[in-house]
Each structure stands twice: as C-alpha cells, then as structure tokens.
C-alpha positions in Angstrom: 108.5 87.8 97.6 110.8 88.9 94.8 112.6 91.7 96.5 110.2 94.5 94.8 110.5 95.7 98.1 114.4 96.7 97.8 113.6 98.6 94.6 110.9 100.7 96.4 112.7 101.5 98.8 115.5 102.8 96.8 113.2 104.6 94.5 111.4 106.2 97.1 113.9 106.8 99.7 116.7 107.8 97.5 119.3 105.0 98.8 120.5 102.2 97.4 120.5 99.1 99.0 124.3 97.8 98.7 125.3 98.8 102.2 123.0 96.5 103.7 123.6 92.5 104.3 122.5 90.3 102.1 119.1 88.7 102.6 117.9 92.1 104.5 115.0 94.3 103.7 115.7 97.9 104.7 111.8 98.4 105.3 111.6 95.5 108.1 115.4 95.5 109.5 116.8 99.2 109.5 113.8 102.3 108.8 112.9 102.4 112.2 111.8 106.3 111.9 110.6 109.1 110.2 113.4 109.9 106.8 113.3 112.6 104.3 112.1 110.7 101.3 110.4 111.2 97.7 107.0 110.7 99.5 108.0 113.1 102.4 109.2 115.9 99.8 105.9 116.1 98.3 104.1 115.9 101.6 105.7 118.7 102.9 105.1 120.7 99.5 101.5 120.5 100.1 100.6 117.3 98.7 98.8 114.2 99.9 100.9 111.2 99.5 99.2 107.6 98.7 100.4 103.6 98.2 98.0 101.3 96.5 99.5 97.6 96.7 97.4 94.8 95.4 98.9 92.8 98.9 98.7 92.2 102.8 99.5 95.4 104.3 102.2 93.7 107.1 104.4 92.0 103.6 108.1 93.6 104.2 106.5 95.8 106.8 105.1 98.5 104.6 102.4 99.3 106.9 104.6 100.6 109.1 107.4 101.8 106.5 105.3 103.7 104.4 104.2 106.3 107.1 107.9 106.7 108.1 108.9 107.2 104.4 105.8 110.0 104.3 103.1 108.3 102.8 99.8 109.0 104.6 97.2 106.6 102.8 98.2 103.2 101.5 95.3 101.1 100.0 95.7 97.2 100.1 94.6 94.0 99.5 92.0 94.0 102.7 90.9 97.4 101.6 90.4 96.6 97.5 88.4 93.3 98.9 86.2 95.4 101.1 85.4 97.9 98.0 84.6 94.7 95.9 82.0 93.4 98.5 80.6 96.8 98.5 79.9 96.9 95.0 
C-alpha cells in the first residue's frame, strides 16, 4: 500500500497522524473503538454513512475501522465482483 490509509484516517477522523510511530497505521495498531469522527457526525445528524473501496475489505483493517469511525455500509472489491457476476 501507499499509506492512502493514513490520509483517510486523518481526513475522516480529524487527527493527524505525527504522534504515531513511524511505519504504523492508526486503523490496524491504535482505533480499537468507537471515536467521534466526520462519518460519526453525519450519522448522528440523521444520515446514512457509506465507504466504497475498489479493494479487500481486511487491507489496513478497514473492515473493522470503518464501523468504529461511523460508517455503517462499506462496499468492496468482493462486493463490486459479486454485482459484476450478477449483471
């Protein structure tokens, strides 16, 4: 990966990244629960909050950060394959 991941994370959840050691991902080594986030603000205004990434669901953990961050649907790579078979 490229460390997109770092920059998501900072533009979602409001934090930068320089506190963190060099070589670590906040979304696999340190959100471990639920934070206020961008995704969370508009979740809890009423909105319904969605991820599409064109990749495995498990890369940098964002199957399991996502929901923590407040996003309740995130499409992937599995479920954009599935669609295309359906078609």
């Amino acid at each position: 990966g490229g460390g997109t991941a770092n920059i998501e994370y900072q533009v979602l959840s409001m934090f930068g990244t320089e506190q963190y050691q060099i070589g670590t991902y906040p979304y696999m080594h340190y959100l471990k629960r639920d934070i206020m986030a961008l995704p969370r603000l508009f979740l809890n205004n009423g909105y319904d909050t969605s991820a599409v990434h064109a990749y495995m669901k498990g890369f940098y953990d964002r199957d399991k950060a996502y929901p923590r961050l407040g996003i309740q649907t995130f499409i992937t790579e599995e479920e954009i394959e599935l669609a295309k078979k359906l078609v």
